[in-house]
C-alpha positions as CSV (number, residue, x, y, z in Angstrom):
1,X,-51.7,-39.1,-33.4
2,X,-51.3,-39.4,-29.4
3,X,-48.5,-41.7,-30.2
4,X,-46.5,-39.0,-32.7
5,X,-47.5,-36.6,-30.1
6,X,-45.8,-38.6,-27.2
7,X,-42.7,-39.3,-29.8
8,X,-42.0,-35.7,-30.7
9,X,-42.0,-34.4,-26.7
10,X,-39.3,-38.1,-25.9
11,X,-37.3,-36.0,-29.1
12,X,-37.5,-32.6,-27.7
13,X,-36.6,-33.6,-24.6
14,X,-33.8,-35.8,-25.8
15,X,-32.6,-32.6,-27.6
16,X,-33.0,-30.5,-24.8
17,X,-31.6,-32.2,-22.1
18,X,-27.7,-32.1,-22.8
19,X,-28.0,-28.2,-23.2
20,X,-30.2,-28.1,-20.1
21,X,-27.6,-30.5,-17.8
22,X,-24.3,-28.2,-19.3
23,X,-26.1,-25.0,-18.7
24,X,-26.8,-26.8,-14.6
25,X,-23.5,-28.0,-14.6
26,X,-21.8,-24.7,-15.6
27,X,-23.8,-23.5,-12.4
28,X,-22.2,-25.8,-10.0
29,X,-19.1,-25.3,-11.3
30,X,-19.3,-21.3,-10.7
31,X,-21.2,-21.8,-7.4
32,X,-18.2,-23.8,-6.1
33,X,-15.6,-20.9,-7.6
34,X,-16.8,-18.3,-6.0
35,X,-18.0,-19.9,-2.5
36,X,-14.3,-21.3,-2.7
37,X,-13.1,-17.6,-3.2
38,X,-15.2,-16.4,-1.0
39,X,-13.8,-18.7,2.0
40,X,-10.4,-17.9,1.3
41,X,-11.1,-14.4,0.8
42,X,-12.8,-14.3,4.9
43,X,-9.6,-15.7,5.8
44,X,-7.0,-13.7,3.8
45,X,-7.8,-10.1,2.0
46,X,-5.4,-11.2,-0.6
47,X,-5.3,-14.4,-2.3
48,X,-2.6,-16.3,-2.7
49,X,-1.9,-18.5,-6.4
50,X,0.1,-21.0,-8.0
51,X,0.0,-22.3,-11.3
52,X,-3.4,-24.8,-10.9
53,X,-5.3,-22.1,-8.6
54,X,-4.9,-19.4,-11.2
55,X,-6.3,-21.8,-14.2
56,X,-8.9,-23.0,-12.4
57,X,-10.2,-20.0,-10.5
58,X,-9.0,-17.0,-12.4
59,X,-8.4,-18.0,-16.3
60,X,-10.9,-20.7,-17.0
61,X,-14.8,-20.1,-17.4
62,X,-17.3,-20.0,-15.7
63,X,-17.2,-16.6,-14.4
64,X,-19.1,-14.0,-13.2
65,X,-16.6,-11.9,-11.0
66,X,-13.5,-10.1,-12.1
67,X,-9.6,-10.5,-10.1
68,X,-7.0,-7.8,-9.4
69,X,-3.7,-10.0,-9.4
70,X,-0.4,-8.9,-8.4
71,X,2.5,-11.1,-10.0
72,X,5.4,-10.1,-7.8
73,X,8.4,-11.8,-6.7
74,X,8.2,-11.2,-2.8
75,X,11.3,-13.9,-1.8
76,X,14.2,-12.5,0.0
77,X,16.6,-13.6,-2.8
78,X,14.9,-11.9,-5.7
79,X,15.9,-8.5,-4.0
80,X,12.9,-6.7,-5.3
81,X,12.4,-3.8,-3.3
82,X,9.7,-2.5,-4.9
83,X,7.6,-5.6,-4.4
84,X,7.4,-5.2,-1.3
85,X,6.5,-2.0,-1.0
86,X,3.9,-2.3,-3.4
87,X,2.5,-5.5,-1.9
88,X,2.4,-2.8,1.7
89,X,-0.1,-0.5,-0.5
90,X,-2.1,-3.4,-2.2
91,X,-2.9,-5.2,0.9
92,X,-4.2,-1.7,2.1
93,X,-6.5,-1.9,-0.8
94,X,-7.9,-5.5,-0.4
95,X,-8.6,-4.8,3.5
96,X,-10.0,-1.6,2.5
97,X,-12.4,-3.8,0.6
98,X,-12.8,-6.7,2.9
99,X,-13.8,-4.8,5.4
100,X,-16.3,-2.7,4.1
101,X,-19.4,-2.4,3.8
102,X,-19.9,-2.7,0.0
103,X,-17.8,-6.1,-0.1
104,X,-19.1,-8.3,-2.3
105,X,-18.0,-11.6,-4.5
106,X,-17.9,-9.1,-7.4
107,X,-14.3,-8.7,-7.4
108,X,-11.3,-10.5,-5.6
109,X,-8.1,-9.9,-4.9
110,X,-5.1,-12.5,-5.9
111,X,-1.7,-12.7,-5.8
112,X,0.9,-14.7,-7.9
113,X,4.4,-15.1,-6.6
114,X,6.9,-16.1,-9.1
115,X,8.6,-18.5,-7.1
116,X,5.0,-20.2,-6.4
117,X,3.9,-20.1,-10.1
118,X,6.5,-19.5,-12.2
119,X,4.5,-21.4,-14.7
120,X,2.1,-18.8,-14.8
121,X,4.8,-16.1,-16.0
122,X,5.6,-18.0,-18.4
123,X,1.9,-18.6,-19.7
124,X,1.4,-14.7,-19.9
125,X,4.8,-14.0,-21.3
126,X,5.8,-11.6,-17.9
127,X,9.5,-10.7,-17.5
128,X,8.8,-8.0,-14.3
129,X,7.1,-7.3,-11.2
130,X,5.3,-6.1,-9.9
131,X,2.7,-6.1,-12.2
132,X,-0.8,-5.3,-12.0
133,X,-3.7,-7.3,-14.1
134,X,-7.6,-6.8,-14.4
135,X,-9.2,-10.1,-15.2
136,X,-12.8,-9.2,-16.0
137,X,-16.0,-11.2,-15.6
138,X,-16.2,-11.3,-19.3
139,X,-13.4,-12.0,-22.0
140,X,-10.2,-11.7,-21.6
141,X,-8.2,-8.5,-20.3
142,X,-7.8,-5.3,-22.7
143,X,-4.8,-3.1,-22.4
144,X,-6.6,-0.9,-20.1
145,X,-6.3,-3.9,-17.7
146,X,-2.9,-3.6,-16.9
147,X,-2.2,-1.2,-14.9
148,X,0.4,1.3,-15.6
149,X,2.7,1.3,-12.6
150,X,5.6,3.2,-14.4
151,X,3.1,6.0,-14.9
152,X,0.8,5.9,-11.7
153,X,3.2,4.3,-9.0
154,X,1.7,1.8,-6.6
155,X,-0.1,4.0,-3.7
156,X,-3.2,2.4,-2.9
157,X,-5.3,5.3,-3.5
158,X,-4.3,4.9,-7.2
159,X,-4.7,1.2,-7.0
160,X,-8.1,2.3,-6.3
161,X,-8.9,4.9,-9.3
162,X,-7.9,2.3,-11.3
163,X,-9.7,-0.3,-10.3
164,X,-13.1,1.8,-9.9
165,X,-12.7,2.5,-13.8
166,X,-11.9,-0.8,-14.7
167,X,-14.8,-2.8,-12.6
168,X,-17.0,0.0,-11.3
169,X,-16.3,-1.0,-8.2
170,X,-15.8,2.1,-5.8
171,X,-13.0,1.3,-2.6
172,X,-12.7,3.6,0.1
173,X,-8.7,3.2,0.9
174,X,-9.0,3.2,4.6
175,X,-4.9,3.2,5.9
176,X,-3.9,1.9,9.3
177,X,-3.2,4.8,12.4
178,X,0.1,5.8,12.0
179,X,1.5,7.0,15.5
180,X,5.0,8.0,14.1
181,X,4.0,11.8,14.3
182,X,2.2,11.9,17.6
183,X,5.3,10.6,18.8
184,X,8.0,12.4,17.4
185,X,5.7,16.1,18.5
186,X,6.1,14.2,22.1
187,X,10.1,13.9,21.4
188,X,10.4,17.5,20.5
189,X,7.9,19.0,23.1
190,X,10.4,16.3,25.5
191,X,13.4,18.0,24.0
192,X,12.1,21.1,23.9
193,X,10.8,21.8,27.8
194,X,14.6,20.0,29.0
195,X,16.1,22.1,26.9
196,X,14.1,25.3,28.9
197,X,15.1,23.6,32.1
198,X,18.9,23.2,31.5
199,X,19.4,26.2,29.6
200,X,17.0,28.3,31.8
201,X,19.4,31.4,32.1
202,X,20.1,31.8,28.4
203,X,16.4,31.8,26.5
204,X,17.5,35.1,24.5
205,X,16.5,33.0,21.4
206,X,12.6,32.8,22.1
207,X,13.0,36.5,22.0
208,X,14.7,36.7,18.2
209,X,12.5,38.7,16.2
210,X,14.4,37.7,12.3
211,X,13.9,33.7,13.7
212,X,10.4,34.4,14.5
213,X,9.5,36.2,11.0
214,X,10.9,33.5,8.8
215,X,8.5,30.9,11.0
216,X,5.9,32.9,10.1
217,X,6.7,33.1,6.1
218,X,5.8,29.0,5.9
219,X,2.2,30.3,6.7
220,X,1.6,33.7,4.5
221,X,3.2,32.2,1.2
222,X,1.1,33.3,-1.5
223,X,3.3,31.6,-4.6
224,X,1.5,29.1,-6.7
225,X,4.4,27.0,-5.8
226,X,3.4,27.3,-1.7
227,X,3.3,23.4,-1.5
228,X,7.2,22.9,-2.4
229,X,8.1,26.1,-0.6
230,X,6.3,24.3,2.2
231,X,8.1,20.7,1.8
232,X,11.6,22.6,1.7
233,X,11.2,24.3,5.0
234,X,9.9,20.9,6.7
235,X,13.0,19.3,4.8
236,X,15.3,22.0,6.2
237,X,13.5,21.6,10.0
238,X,14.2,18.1,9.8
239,X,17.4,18.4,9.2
240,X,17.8,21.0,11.3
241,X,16.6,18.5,13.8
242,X,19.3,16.2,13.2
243,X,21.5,18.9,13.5
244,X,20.6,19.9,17.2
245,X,20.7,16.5,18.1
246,X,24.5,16.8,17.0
247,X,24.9,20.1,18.8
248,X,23.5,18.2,22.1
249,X,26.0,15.2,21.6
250,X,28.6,17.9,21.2
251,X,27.6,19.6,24.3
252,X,27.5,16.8,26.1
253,X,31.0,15.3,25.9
254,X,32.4,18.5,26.2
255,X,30.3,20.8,28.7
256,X,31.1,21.1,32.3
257,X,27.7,20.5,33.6
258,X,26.9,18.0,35.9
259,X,27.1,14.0,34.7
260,X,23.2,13.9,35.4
261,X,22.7,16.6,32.8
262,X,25.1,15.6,30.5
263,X,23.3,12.1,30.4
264,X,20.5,13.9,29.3
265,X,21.7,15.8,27.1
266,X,23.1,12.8,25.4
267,X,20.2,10.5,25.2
268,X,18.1,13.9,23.6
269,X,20.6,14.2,21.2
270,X,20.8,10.7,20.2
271,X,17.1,10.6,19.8
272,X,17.1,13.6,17.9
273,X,19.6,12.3,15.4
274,X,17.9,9.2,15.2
275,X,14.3,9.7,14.7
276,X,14.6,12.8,12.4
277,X,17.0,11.1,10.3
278,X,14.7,8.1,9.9
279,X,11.7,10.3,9.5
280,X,14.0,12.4,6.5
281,X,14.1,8.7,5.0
282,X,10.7,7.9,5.1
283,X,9.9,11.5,3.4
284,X,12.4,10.6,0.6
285,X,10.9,6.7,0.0
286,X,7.4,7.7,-0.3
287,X,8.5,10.7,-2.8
288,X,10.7,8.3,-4.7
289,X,9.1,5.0,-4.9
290,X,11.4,2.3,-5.0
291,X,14.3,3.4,-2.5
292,X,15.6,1.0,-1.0
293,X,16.9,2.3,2.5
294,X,14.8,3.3,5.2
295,X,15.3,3.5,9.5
296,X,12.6,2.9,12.0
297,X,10.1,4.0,9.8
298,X,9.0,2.5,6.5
């Protein structure tokens, strides 16, 4: 009996052993994924693939984390504007993860370039880019997991939203200080006080009572449509911005003043022109995504 005993543990052993080691080896395999993910990922918020990287680490199992990949086509030669403006708003997104406080190996952010893995297009049947794709931590990606860029557009706040219901992983979009404003309140304040001190005879216009009532109309506008009666009048000062900055040039080549003021006058009016104009570009690129043109400001 001992001897049966001892035969039937060898056989149970024998036919748990393979299923056991697999199991183990599955481990390993998903231990050195990740803690390969996660090195790359403390080095670079967004992960860059070819072909073999994205098999091995993104398509193939084991897994037990999910990956937001862009497939773009970020080359100078492929022209594609919107890639890079859309890989500006996702790497806002991955640092905004990377550098919180929540960051875990849960999710990771990848990219695929076409010219780096062509193969990979091919494999999923892509014809565009950018394109945004959900690979969860279990089966393979639903429809849900491409993300609608057509619909949404690319911001990174959306990025987010979309994410958060497709992983249930909540990102706090932090975006980096943009001193474009401070500085062009500086400029006009600048322009405004030289203007005071050349023109210090003739301020009749601080004392126009119809200019002064339609300033105050941006502020008392009751309409349900307040926020585009608002982004008109900040269209028309900017371009009334660039259009003082002509009046200055004007003045300057032609006025009788002094060379020293005349220099200034010129200089103000060539900054004018120039930042409001860029600033009217960067208005009209993040309204209508995709635009290719922009001028000192992106």
């Amino acid at each position: 009996m001992a001897a049966l005993a001892v035969l039937a543990l060898l056989l149970l052993a024998a036919w748990a052993g393979p299923g056991a080691a697999g199991q183990k080896r599955k481990e390993m395999v998903l231990s050195e994924k990740v803690n390969q993910l996660m090195e790359w990922a403390s080095k670079r918020s967004v992960i860059r693939m070819n072909g073999d990287k994205f098999r091995r680490l993104v398509k193939a199992p084991p897994r037990n984390y999910s990956v937001i990949v862009m497939f773009t086509a970020l080359q100078p030669h492929r022209q594609c504007v919107v890639c890079k403006q859309a890989d500006e708003e996702y790497q806002i997104l991955a640092n905004s993860w990377r550098y919180s406080s929540a960051f875990t190996n849960k999710i990771f952010f990848a990219m695929v370039d076409f010219d780096e893995g062509s193969d990979v297009f091919q494999m999923l049947n892509m014809n565009s880019a950018p394109t945004f794709i959900n690979f969860p931590a279990k089966g393979k990606p639903k429809r849900g997991d491409t993300y609608e860029l057509q619909v949404r557009g690319f911001a990174a706040e959306q990025l987010a939203r979309w994410v958060a219901d497709r992983t249930d992983v909540n990102i706090r979009v932090i975006r980096p200080p943009n001193y474009a404003g401070p500085l062009m309140l500086g400029l006009l304040l600048a322009v405004i006080g030289g203007l005071v001190y050349l023109r210090g005879s003739n301020l009749d216009f601080l004392y126009n009572k119809t200019g002064w009532a339609f300033a105050a109309l941006n502020y008392i506008h009751g309409s349900s449509q307040a926020q585009f009666v608002a982004e008109t009048h900040i269209v028309l000062l900017f371009n009334g911005g660039v259009t003082l900055g002509m009046v200055l040039l004007h003045e300057a080549a032609t006025s009788d003043m002094d060379v020293g003021k005349r220099k200034i006058l010129c200089i103000a009016g060539i900054g004018l022109v120039v930042l409001f104009f860029s600033w009217l570009l960067s208005i009209f690129r993040s309204k209508y995504h995709g635009y290719p043109y922009s001028f000192l400001m992106s």
